[in-house]
Structure formats: C-alpha cells, structure tokens
mmCIF file of the N, C-alpha and C atoms, coordinates in Angstrom:
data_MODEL
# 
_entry.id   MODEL 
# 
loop_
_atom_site.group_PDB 
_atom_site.id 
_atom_site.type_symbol 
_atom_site.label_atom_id 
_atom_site.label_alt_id 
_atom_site.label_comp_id 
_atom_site.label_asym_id 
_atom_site.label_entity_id 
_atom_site.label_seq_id 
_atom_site.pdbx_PDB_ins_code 
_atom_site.Cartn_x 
_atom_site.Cartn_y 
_atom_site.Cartn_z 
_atom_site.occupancy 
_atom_site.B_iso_or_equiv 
_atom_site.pdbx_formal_charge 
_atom_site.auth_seq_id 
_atom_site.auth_comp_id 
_atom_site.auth_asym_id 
_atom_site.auth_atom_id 
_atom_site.pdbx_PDB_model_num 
ATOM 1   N N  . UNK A 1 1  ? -70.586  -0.704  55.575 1.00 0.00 ? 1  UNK A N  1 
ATOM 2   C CA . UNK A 1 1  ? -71.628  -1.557  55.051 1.00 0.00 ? 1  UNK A CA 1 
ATOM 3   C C  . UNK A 1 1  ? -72.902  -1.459  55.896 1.00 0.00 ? 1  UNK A C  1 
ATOM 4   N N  . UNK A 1 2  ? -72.796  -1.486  57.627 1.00 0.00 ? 2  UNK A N  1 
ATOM 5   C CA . UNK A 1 2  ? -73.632  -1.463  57.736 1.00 0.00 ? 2  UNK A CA 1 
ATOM 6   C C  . UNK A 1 2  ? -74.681  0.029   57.776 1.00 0.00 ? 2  UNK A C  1 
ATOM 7   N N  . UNK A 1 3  ? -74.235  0.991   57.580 1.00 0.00 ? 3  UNK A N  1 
ATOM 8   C CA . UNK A 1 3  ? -74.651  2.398   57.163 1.00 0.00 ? 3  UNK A CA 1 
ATOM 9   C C  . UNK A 1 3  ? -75.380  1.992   56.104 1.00 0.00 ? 3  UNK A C  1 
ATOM 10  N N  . UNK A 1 4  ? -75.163  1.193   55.113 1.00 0.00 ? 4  UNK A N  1 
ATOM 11  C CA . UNK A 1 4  ? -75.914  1.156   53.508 1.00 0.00 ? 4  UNK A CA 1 
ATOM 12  C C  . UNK A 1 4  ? -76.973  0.252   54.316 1.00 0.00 ? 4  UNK A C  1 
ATOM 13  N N  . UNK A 1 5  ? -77.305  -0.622  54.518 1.00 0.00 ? 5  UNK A N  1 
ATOM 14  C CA . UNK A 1 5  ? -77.865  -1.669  55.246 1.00 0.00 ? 5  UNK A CA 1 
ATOM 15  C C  . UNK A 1 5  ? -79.240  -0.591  56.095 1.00 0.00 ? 5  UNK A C  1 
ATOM 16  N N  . UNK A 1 6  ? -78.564  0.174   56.507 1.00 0.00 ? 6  UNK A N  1 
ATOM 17  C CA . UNK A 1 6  ? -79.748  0.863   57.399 1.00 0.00 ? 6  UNK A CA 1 
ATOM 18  C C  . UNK A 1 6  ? -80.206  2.089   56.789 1.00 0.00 ? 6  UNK A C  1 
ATOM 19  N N  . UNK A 1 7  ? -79.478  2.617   55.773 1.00 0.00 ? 7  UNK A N  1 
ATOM 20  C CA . UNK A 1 7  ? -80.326  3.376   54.606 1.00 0.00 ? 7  UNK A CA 1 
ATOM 21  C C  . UNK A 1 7  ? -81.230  2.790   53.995 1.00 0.00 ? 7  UNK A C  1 
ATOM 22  N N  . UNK A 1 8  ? -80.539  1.550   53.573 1.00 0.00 ? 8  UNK A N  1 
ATOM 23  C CA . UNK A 1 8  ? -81.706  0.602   52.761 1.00 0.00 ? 8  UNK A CA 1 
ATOM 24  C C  . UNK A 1 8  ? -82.877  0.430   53.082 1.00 0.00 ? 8  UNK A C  1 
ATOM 25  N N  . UNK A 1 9  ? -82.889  -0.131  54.596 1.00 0.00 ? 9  UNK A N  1 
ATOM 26  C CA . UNK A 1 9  ? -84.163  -0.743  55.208 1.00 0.00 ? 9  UNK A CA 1 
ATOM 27  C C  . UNK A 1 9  ? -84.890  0.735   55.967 1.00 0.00 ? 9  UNK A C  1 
ATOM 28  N N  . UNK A 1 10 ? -84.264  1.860   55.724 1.00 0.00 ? 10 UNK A N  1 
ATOM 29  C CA . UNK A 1 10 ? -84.572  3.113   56.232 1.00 0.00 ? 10 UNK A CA 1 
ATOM 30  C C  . UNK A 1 10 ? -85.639  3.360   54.896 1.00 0.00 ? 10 UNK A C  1 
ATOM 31  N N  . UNK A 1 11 ? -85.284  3.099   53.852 1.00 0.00 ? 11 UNK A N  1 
ATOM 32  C CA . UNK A 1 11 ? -85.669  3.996   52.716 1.00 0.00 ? 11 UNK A CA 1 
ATOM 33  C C  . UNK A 1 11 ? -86.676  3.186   52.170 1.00 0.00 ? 11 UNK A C  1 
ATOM 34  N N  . UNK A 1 12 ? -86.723  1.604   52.622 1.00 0.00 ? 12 UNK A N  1 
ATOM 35  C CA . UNK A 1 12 ? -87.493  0.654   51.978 1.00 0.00 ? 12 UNK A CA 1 
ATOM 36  C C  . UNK A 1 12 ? -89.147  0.829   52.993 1.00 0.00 ? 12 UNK A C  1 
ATOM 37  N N  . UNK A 1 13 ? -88.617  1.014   54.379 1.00 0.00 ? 13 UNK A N  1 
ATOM 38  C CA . UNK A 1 13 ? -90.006  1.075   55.550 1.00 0.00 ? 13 UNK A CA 1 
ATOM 39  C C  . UNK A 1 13 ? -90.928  2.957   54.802 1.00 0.00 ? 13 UNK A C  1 
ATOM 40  N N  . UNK A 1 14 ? -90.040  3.522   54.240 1.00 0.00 ? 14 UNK A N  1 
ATOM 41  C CA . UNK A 1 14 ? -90.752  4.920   54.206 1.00 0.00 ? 14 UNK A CA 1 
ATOM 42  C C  . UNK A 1 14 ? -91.719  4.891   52.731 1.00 0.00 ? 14 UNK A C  1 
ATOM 43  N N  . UNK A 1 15 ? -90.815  4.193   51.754 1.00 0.00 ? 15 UNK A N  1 
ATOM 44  C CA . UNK A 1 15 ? -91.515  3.603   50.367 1.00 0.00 ? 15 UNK A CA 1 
ATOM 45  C C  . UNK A 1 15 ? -93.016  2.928   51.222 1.00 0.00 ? 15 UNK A C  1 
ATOM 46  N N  . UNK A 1 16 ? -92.247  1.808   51.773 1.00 0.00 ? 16 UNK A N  1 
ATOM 47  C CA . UNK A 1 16 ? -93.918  1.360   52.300 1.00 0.00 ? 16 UNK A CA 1 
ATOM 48  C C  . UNK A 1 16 ? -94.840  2.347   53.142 1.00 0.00 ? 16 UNK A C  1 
ATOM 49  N N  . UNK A 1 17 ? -94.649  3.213   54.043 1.00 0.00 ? 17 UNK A N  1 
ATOM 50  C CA . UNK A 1 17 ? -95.391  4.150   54.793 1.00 0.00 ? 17 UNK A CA 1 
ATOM 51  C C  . UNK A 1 17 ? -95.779  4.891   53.876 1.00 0.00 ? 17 UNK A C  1 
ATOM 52  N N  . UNK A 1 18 ? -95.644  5.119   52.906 1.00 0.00 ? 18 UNK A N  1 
ATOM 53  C CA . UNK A 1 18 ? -96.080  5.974   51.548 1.00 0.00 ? 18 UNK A CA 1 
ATOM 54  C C  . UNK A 1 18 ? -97.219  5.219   50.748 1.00 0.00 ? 18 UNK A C  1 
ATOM 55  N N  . UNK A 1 19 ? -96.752  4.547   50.615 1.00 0.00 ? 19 UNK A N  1 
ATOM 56  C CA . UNK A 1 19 ? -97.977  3.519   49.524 1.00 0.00 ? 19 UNK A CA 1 
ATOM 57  C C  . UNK A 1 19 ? -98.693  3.336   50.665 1.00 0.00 ? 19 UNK A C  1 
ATOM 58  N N  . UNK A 1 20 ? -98.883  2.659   51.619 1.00 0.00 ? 20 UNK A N  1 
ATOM 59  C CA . UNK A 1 20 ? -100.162 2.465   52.961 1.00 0.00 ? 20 UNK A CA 1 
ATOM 60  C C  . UNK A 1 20 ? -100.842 3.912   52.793 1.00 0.00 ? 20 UNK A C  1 
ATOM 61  N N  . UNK A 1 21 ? -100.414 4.866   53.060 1.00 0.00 ? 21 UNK A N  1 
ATOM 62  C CA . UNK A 1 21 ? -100.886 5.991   52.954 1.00 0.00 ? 21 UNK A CA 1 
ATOM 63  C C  . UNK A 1 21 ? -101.452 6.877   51.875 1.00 0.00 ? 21 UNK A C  1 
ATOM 64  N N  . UNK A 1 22 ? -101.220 6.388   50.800 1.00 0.00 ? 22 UNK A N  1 
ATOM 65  C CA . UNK A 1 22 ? -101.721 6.596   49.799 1.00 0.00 ? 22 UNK A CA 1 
ATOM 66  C C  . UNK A 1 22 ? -103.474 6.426   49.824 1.00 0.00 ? 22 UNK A C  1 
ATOM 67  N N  . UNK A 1 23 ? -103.954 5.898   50.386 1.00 0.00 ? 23 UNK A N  1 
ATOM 68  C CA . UNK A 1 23 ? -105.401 5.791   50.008 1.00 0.00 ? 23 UNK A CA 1 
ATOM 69  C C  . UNK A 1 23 ? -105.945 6.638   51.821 1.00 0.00 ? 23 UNK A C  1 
ATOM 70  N N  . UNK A 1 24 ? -105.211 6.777   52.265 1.00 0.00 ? 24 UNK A N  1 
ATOM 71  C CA . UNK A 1 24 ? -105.526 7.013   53.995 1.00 0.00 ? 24 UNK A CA 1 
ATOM 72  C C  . UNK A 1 24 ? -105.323 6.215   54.506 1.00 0.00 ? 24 UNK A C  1 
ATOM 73  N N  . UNK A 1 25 ? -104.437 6.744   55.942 1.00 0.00 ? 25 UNK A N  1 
ATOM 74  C CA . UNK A 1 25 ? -104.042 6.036   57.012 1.00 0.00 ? 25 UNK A CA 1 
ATOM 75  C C  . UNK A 1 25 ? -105.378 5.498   57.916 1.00 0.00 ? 25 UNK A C  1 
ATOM 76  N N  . UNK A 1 26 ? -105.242 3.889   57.992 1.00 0.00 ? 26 UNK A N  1 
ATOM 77  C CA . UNK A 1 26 ? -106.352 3.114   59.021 1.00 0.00 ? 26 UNK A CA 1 
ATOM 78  C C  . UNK A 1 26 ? -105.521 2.580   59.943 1.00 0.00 ? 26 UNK A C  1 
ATOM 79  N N  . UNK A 1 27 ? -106.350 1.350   60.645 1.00 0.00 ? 27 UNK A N  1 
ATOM 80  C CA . UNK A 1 27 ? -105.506 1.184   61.723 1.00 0.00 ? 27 UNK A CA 1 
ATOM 81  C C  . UNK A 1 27 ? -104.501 -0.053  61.117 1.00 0.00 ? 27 UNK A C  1 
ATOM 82  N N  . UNK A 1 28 ? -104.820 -0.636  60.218 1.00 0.00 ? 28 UNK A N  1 
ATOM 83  C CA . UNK A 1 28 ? -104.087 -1.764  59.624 1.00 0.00 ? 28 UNK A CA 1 
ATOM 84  C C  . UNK A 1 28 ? -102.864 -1.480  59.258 1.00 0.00 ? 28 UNK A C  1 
ATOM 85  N N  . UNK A 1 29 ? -102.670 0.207   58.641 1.00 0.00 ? 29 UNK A N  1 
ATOM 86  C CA . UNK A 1 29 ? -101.376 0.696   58.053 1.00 0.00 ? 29 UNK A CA 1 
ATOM 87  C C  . UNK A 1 29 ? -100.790 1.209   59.316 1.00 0.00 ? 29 UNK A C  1 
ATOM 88  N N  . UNK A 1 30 ? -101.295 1.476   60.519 1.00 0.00 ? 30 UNK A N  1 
ATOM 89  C CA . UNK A 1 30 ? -100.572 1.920   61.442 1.00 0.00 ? 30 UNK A CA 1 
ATOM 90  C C  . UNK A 1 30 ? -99.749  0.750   61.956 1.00 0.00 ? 30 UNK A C  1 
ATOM 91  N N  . UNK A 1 31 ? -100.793 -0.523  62.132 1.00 0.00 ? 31 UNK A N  1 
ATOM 92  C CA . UNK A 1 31 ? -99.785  -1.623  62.819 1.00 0.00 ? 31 UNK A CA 1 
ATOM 93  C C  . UNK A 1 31 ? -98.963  -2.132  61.876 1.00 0.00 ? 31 UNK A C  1 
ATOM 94  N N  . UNK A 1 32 ? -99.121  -2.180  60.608 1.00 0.00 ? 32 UNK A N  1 
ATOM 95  C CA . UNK A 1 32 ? -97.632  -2.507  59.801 1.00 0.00 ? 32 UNK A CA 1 
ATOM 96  C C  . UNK A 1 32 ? -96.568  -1.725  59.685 1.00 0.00 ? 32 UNK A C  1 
ATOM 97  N N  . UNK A 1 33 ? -97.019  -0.463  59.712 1.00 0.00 ? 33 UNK A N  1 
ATOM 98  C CA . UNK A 1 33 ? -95.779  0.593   59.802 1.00 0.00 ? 33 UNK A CA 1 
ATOM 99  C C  . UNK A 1 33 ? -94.973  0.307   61.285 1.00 0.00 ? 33 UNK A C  1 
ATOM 100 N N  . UNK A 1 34 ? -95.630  0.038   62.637 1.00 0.00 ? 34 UNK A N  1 
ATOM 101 C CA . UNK A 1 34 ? -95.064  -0.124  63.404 1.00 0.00 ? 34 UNK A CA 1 
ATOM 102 C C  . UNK A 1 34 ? -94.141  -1.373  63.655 1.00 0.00 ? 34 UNK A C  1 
ATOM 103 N N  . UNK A 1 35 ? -94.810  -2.382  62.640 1.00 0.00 ? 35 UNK A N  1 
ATOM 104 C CA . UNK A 1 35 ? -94.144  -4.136  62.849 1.00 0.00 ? 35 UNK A CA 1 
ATOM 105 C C  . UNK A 1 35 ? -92.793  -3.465  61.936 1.00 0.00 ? 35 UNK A C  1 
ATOM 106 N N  . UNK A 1 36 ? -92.827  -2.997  60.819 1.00 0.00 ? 36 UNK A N  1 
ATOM 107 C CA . UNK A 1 36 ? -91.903  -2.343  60.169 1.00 0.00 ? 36 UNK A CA 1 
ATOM 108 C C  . UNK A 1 36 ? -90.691  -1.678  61.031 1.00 0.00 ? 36 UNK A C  1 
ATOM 109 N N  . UNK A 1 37 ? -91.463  -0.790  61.297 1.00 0.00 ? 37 UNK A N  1 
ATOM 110 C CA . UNK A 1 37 ? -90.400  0.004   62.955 1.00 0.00 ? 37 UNK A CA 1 
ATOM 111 C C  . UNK A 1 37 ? -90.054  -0.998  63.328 1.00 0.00 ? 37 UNK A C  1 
ATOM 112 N N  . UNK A 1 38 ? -90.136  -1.902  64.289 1.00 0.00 ? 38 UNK A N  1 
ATOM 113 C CA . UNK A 1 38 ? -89.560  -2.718  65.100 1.00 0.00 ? 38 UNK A CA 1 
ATOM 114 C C  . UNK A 1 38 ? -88.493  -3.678  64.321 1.00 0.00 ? 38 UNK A C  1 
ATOM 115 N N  . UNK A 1 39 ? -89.281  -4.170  63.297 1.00 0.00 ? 39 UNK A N  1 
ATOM 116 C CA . UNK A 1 39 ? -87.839  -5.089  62.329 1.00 0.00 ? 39 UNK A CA 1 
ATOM 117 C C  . UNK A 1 39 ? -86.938  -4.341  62.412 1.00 0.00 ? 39 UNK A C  1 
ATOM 118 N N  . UNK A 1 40 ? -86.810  -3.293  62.131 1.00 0.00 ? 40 UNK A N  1 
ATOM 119 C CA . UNK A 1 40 ? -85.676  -2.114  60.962 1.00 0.00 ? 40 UNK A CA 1 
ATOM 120 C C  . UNK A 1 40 ? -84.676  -2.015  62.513 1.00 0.00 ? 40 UNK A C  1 
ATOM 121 N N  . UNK A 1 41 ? -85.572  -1.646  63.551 1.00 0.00 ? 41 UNK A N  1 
ATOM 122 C CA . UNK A 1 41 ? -84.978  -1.772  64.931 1.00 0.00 ? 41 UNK A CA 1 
ATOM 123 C C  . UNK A 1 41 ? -84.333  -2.549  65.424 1.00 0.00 ? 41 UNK A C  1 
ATOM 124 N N  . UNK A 1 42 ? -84.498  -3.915  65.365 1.00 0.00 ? 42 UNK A N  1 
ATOM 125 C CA . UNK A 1 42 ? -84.059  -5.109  65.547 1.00 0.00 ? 42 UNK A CA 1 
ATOM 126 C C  . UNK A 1 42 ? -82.958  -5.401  64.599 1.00 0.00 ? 42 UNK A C  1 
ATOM 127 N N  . UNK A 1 43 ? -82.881  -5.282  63.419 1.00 0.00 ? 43 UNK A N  1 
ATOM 128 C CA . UNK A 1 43 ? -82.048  -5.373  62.657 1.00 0.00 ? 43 UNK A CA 1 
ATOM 129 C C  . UNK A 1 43 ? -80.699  -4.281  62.494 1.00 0.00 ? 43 UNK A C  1 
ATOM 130 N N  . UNK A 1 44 ? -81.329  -3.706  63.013 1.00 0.00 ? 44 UNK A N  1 
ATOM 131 C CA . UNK A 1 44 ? -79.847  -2.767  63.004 1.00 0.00 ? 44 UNK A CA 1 
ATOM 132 C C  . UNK A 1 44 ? -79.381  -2.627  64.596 1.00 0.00 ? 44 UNK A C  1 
ATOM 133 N N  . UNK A 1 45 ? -80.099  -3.377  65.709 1.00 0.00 ? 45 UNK A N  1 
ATOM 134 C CA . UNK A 1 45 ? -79.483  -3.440  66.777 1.00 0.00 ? 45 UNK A CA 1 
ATOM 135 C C  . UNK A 1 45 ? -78.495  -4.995  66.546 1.00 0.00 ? 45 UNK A C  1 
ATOM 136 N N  . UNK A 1 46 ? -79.283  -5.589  65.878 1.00 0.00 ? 46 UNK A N  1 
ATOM 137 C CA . UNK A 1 46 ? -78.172  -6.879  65.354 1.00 0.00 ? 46 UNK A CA 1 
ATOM 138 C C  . UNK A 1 46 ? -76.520  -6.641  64.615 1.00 0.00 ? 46 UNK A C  1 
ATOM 139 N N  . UNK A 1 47 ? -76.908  -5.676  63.985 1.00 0.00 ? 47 UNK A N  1 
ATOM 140 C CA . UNK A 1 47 ? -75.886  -5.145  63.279 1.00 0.00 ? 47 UNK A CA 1 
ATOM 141 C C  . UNK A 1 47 ? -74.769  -4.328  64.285 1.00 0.00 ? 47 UNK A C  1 
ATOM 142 N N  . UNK A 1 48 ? -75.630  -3.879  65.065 1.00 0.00 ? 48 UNK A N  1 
ATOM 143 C CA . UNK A 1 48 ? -74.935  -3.179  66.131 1.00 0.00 ? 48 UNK A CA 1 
ATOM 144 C C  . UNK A 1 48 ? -73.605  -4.017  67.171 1.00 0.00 ? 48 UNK A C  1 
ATOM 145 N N  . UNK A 1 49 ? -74.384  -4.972  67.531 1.00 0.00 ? 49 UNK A N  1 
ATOM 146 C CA . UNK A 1 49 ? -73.989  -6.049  68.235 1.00 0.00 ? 49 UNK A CA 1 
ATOM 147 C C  . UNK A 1 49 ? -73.370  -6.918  67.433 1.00 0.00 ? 49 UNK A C  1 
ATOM 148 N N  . UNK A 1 50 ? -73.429  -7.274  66.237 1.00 0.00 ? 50 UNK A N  1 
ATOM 149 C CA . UNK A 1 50 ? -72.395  -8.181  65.279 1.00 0.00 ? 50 UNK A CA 1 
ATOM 150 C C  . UNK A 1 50 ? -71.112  -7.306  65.049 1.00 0.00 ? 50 UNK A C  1 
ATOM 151 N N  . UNK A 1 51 ? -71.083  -5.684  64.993 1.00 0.00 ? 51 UNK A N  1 
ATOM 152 C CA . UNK A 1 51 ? -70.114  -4.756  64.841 1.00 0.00 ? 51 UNK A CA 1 
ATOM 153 C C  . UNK A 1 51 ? -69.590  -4.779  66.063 1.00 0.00 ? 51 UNK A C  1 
ATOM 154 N N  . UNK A 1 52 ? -69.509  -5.059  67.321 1.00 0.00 ? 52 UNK A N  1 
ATOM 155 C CA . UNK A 1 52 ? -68.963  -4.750  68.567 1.00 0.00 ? 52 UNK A CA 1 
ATOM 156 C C  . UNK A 1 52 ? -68.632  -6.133  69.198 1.00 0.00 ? 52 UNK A C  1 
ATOM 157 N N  . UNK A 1 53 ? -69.224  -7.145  68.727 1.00 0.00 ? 53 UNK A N  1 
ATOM 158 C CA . UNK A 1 53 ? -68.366  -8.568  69.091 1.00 0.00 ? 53 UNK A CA 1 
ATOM 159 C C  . UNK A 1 53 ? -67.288  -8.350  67.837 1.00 0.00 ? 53 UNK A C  1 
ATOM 160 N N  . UNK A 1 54 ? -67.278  -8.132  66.435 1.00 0.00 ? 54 UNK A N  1 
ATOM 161 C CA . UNK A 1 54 ? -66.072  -8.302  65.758 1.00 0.00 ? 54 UNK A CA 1 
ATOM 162 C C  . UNK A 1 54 ? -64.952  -7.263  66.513 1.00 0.00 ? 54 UNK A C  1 
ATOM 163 N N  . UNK A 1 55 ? -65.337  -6.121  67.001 1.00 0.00 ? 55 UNK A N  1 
ATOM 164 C CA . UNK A 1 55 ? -64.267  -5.338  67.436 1.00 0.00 ? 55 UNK A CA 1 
ATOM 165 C C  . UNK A 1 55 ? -63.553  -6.078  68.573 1.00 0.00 ? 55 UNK A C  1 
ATOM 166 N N  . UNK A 1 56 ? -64.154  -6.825  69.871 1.00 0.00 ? 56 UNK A N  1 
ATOM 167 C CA . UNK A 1 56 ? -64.182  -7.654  70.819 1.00 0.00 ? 56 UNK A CA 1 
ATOM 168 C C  . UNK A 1 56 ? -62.610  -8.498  70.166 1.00 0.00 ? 56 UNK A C  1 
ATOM 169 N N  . UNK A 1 57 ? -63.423  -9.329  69.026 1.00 0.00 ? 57 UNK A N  1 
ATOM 170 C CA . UNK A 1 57 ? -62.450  -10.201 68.593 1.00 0.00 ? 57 UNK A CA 1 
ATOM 171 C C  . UNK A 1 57 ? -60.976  -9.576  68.431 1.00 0.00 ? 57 UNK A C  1 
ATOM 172 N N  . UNK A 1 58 ? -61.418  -8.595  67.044 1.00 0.00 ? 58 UNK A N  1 
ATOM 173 C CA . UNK A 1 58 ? -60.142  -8.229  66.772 1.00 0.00 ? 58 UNK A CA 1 
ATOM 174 C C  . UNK A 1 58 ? -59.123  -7.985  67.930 1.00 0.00 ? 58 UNK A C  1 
ATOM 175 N N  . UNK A 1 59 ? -59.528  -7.091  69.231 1.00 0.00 ? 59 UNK A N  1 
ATOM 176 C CA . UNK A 1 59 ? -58.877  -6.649  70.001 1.00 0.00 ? 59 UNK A CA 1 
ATOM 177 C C  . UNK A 1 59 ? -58.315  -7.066  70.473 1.00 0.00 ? 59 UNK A C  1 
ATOM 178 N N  . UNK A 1 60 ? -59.061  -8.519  71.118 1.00 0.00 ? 60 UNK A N  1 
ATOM 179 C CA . UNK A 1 60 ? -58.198  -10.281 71.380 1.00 0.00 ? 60 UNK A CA 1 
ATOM 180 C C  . UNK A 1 60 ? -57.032  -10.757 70.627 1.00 0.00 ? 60 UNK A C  1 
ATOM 181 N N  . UNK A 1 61 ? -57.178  -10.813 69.642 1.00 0.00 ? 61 UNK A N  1 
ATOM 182 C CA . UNK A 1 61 ? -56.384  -11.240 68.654 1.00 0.00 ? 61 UNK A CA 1 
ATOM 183 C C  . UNK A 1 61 ? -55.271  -10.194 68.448 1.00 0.00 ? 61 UNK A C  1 
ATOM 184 N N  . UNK A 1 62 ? -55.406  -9.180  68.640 1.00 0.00 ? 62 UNK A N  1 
ATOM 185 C CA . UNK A 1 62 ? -54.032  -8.370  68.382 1.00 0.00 ? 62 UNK A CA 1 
ATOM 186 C C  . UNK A 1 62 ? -53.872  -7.671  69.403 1.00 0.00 ? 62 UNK A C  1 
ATOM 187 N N  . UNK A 1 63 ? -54.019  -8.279  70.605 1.00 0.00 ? 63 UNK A N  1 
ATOM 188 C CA . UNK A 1 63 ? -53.183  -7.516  72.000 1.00 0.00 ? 63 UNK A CA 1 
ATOM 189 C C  . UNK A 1 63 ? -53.312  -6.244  72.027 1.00 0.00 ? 63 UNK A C  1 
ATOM 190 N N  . UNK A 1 64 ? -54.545  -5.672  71.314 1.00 0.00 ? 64 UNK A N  1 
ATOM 191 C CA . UNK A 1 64 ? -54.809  -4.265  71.645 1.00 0.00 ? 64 UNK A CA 1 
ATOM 192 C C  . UNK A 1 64 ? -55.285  -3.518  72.855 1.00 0.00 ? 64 UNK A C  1 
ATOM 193 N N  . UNK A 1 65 ? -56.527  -4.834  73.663 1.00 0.00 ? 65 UNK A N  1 
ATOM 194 C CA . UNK A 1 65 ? -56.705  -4.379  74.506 1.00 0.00 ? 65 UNK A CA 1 
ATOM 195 C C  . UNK A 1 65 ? -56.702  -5.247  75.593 1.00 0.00 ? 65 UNK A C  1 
ATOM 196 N N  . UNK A 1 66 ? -56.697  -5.368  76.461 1.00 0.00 ? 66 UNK A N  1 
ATOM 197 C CA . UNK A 1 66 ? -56.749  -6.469  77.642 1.00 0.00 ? 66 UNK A CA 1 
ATOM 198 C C  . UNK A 1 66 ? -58.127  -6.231  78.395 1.00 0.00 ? 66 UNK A C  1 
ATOM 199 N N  . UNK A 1 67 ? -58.421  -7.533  78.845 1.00 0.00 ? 67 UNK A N  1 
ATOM 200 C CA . UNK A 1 67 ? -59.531  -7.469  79.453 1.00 0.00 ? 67 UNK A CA 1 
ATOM 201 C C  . UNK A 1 67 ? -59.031  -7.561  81.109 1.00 0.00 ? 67 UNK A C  1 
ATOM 202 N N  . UNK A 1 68 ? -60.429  -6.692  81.283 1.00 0.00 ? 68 UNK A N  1 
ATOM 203 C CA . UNK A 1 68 ? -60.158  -6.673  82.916 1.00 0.00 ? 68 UNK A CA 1 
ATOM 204 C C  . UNK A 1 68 ? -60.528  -7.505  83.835 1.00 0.00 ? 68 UNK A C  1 
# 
C-alpha cells in the first residue's frame, strides 16, 4: 500500500510541475514545486516510520525478536 501511496503523490507533484511549467518556469513555480518536494518527503518518511513501528510491534507480540 504504501508503494501505491508514493506513486500517487509521485505522479500527482509531476502533473503539477507540468502545468506550473506550462506557461514558463518563475520563481513562484520553483518554490511550490519545492514545498511539493518536501510534503511528498515528509509523507513518505511518515509512512516509513509508521511501517517500522508496526514491524516493532508485530515482533513484540510474537516472540520473534527480543530486544536488547
């Protein structure tokens, strides 16, 4: 899921870098493309970190791994 999630917001920031660019790149389309970058960044480091506390859990929960 989260692979679709970061295609999505992959494919949705480039739709927008396209239309900004459509008339020529100024500096206005540069700093939204970049606020863009940084969400898409943020959001899939969230995803990152919501995927690696559930593994955390699971591992707890079924004596897979022990902590040191």
């Amino acid at each position: 899921m989260d692979d679709m999630k970061r295609g999505t917001r992959e494919g949705v920031d480039e739709a927008k870098k396209a239309w900004r660019a459509r008339d020529g790149e100024d500096l206005g389309d540069k700093a939204a493309n970049l606020g863009d970058d940084v969400r898409r960044t943020a959001a899939n480091a969230g995803d990152d970190i919501r995927h690696a506390e559930h593994d955390v859990e699971h591992d707890v929960e079924h004596g897979t791994d022990t902590p040191r």
